[in-house]
PAPA-995623 format. One record per residue (C-alpha): residue in one letter; x negated, y, z; residue number from 0. Coordinates in Angstrom, 3 decimals, always signed. Example, Ala and Ser with C-alpha at 12.3 -4.5 7.8 and 13.67 -1.06 7.14 Angstrom:
BEGIN
<atom "A" <-12.300 -4.500 +7.800> 0>
<atom "S" <-13.670 -1.060 +7.140> 1>
! end
This chain:
BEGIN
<atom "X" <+5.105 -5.885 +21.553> 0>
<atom "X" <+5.096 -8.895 +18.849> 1>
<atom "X" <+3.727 -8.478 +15.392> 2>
<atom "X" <+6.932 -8.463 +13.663> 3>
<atom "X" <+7.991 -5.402 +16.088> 4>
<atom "X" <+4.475 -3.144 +15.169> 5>
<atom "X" <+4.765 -3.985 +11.604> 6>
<atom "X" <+8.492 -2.490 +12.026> 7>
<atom "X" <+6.756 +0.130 +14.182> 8>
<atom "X" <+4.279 +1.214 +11.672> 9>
<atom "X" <+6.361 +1.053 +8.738> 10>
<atom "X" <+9.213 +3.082 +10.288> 11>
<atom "X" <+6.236 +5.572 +10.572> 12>
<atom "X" <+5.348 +5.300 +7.036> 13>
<atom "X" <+9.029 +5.950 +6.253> 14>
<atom "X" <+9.499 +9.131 +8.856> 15>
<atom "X" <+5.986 +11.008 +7.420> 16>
<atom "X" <+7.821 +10.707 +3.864> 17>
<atom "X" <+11.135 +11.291 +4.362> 18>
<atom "X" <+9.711 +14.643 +5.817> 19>
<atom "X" <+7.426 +14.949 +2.012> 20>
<atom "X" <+4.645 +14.474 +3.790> 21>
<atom "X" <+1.767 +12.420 +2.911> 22>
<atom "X" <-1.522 +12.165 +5.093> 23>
<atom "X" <-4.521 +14.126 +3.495> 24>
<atom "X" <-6.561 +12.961 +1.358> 25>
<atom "X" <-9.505 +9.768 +1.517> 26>
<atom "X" <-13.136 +11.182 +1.487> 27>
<atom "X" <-14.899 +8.869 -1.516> 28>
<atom "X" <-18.150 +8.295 -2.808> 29>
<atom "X" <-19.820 +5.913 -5.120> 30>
<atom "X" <-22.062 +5.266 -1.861> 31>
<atom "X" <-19.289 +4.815 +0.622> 32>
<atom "X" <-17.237 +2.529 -2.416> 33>
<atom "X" <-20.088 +0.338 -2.888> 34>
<atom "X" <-21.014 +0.077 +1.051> 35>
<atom "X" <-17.369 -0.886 +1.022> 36>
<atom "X" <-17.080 -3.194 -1.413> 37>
<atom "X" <-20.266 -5.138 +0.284> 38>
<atom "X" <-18.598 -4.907 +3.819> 39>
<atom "X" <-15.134 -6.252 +2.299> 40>
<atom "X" <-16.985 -9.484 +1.116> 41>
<atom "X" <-17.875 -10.526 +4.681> 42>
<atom "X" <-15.255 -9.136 +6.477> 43>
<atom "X" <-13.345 -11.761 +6.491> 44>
<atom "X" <-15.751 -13.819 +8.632> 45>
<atom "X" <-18.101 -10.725 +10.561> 46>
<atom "X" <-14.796 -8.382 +10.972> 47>
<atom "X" <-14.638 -4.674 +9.960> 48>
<atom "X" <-17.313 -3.716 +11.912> 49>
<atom "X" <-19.884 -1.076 +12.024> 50>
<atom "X" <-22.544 -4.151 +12.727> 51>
<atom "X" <-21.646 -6.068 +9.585> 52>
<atom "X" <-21.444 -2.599 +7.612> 53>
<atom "X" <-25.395 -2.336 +8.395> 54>
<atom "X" <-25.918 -5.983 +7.840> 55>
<atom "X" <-24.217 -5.516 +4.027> 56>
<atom "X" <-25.043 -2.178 +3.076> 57>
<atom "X" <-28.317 -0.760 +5.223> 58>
<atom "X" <-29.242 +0.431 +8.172> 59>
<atom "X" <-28.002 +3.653 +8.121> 60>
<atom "X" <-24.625 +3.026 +6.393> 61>
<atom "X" <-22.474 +3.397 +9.480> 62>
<atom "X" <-23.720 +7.141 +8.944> 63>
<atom "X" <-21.103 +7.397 +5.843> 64>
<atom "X" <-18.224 +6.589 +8.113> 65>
<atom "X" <-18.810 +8.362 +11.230> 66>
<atom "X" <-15.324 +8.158 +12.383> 67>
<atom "X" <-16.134 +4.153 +12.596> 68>
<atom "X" <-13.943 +1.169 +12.409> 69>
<atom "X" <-10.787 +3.101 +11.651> 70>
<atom "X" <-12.347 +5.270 +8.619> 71>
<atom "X" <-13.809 +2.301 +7.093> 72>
<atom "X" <-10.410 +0.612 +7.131> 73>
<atom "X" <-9.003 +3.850 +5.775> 74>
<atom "X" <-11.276 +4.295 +3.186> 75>
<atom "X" <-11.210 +0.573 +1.905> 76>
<atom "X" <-7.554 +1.083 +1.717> 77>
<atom "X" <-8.269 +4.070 -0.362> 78>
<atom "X" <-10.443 +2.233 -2.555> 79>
<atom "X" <-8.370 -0.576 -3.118> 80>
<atom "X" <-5.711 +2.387 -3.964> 81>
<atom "X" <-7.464 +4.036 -6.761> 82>
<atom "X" <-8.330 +0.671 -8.628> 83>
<atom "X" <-5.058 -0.383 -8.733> 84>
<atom "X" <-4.031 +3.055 -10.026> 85>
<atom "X" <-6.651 +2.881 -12.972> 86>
<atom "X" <-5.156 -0.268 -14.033> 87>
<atom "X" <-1.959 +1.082 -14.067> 88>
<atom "X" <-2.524 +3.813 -16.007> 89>
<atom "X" <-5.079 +1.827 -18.461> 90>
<atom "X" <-1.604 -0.748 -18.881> 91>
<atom "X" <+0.376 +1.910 -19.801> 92>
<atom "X" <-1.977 +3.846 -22.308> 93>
<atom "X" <-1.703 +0.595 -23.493> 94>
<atom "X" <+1.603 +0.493 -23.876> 95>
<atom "X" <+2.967 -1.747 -21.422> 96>
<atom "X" <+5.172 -1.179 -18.764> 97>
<atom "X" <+7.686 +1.288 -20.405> 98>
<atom "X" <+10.442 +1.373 -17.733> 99>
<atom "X" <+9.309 +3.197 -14.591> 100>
<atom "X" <+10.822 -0.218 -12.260> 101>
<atom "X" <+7.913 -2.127 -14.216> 102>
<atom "X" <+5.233 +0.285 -13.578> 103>
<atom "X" <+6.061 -0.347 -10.298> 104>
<atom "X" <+6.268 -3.778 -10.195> 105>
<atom "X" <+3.106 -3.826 -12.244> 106>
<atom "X" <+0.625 -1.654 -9.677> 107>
<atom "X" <+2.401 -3.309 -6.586> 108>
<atom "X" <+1.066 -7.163 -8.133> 109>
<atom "X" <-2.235 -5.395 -9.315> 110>
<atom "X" <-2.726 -4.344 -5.676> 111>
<atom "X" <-2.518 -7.579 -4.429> 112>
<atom "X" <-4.878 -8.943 -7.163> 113>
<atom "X" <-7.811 -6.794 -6.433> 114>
<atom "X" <-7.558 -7.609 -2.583> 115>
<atom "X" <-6.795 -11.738 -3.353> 116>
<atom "X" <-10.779 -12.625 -2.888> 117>
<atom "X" <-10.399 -10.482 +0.189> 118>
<atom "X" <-7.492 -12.006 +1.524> 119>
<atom "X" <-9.118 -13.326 +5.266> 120>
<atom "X" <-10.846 -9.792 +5.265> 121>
<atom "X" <-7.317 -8.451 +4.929> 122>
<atom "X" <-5.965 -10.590 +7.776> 123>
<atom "X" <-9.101 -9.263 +9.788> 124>
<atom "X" <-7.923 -5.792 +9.101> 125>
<atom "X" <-3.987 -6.569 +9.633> 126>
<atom "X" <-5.381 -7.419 +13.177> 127>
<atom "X" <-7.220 -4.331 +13.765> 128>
<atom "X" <-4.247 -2.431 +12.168> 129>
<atom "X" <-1.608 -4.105 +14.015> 130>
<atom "X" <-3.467 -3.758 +17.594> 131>
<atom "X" <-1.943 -1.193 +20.400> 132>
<atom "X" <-5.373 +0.646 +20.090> 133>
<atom "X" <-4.823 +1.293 +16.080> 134>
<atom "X" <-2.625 +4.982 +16.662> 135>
<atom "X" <-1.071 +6.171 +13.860> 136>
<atom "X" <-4.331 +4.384 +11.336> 137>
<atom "X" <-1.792 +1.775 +10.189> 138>
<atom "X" <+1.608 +4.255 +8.994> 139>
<atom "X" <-1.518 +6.831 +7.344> 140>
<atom "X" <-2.608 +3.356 +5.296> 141>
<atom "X" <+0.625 +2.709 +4.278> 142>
<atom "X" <+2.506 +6.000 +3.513> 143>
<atom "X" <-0.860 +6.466 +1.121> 144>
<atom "X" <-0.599 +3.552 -0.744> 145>
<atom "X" <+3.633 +3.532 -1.137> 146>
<atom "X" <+2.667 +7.639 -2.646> 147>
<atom "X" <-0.666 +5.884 -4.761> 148>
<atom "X" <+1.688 +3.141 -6.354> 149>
<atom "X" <+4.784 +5.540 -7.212> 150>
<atom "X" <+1.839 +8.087 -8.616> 151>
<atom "X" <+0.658 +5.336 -10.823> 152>
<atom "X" <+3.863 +4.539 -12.149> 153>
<atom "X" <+4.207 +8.596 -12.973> 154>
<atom "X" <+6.730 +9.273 -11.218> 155>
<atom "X" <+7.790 +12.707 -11.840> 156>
<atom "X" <+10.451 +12.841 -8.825> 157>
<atom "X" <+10.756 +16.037 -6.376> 158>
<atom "X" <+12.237 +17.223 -3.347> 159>
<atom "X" <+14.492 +14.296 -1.156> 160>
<atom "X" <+14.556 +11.735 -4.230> 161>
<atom "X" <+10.530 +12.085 -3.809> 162>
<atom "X" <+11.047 +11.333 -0.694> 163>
<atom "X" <+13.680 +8.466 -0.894> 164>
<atom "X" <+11.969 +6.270 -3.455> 165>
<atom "X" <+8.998 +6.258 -1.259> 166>
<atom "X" <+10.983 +4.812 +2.006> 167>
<atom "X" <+13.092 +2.313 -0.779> 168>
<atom "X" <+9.140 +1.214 -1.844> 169>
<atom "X" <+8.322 +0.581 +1.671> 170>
<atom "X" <+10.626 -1.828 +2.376> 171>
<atom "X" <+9.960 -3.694 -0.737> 172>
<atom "X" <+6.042 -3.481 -0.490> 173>
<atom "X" <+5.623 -4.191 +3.368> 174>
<atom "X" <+7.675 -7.753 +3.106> 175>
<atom "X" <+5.782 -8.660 -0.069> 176>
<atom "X" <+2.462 -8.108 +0.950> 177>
<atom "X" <+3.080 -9.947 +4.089> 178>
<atom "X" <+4.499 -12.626 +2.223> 179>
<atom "X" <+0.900 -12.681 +0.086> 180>
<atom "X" <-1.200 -11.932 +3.244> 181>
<atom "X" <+0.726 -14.839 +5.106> 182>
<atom "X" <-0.661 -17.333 +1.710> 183>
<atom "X" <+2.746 -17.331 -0.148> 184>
<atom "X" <+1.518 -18.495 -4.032> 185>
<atom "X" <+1.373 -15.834 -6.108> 186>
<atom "X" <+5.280 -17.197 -7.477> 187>
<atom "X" <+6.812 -16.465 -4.437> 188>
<atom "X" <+5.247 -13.319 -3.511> 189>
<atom "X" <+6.960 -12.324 -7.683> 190>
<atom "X" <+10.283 -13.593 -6.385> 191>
<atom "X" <+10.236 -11.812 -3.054> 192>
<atom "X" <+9.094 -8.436 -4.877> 193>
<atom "X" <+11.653 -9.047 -7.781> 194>
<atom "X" <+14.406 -9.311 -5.430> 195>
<atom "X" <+13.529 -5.982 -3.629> 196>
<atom "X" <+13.285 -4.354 -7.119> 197>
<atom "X" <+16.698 -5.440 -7.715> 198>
<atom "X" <+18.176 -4.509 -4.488> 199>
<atom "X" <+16.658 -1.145 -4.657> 200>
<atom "X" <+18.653 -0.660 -8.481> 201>
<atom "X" <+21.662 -2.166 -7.455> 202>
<atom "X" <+21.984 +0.660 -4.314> 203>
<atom "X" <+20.953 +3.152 -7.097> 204>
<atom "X" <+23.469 +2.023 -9.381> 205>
<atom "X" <+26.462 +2.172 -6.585> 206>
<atom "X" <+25.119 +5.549 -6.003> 207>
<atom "X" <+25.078 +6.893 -8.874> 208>
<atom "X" <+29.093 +5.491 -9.528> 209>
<atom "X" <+30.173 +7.188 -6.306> 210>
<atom "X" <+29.037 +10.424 -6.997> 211>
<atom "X" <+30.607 +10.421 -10.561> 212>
<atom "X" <+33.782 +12.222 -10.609> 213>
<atom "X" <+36.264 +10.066 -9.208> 214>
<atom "X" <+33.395 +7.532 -8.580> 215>
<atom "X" <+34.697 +7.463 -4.808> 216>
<atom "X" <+37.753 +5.871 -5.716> 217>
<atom "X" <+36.973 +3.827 -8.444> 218>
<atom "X" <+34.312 +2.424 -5.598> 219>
! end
């Protein structure tokens, strides 16, 4: 199976666990496990994601805060990388940016990518890992989290399918722009590539929303 087929693979995934209104439980966190984290991310990219360079980085016996190994750590960094961007979402918006729920959006999906840019080889490590036969169902957990963490941020207030429908519209707007910024697209295209899902994702919800007007059917 090529790349291009398991990132379809894992992203269909994504898209099945929410379309059900499912998201996978919760992260375990800890100052300890963020900072052992944070240390492990900064030579990942050239040691790998492993339990060896975890000890290296953070201490002998940090492999002991992620006993499930390679695949929590990855996890858990995702996690991490999740909850950052969320607080400067939310800090944005107390500030009074960000007033239309499409910029919120836009706004944590670019923040994302900003906190991971001085990890970018780490994150091309991990893509590896993630992207590997051996990976299960790591890599569709990962994303369905962060596609719920971004909409979250934003405050979405949706329920029931249209929960569930904006999540699977995010996905296929955040997996092709964050491959666009993991493959080393400058930080223009990676806007243009995001803006143009954005807008593809409000012009279906505009058509929509005509069709099921009364008489929207024919007027379509």
């Amino acid at each position: 199976m090529s790349g291009r087929d398991r990132i379809l693979q894992f992203a269909a995934g994504a898209g099945y666990g929410l379309l059900q209104g499912m998201t996978p439980p919760s992260v375990e966190h800890s100052g300890e496990r963020d900072q052992a984290l944070k240390a492990l991310a900064g030579v990942a990219g050239e040691k790998g994601w492993t339990l060896a360079a975890l000890k290296d980085v953070a201490g002998p016996d940090a492999d002991l805060l992620f006993p499930g190994g390679r695949t929590e750590i990855l996890e858990a960094w995702a996690d991490l990388v999740d909850r950052e961007m969320t607080e400067r979402v939310l800090l944005a918006i107390d500030e009074g940016e960000c007033p239309r729920l499409s910029q919120k959006v836009r706004r944590a999906v670019l923040e994302r990518l900003d906190i991971l840019e001085p990890y970018r080889t780490a994150e091309r490590r991990a893509a590896t890992v993630l992207l590997s036969p051996c990976a299960g169902t790591i890599a569709p957990r990962i994303l369905s989290r962060t596609v719920n963490a971004i909409w979250d941020a934003s405050e979405d207030v949706s329920g029931g399918v249209t929960w569930a429908t904006k999540r699977i519209s995010l996905t296929g707007i955040y997996v092709p722009t964050f491959l666009a910024w993991l493959g080393g697209a400058d930080h223009g295209r990676v806007e243009r590539i995001l803006d143009s899902g954005l807008a593809r994702t409000r012009r279906l919800g505009e058509l929509k929303q005509r069709m099921f007007r009364p008489g929207g059917l024919r007027a379509a």
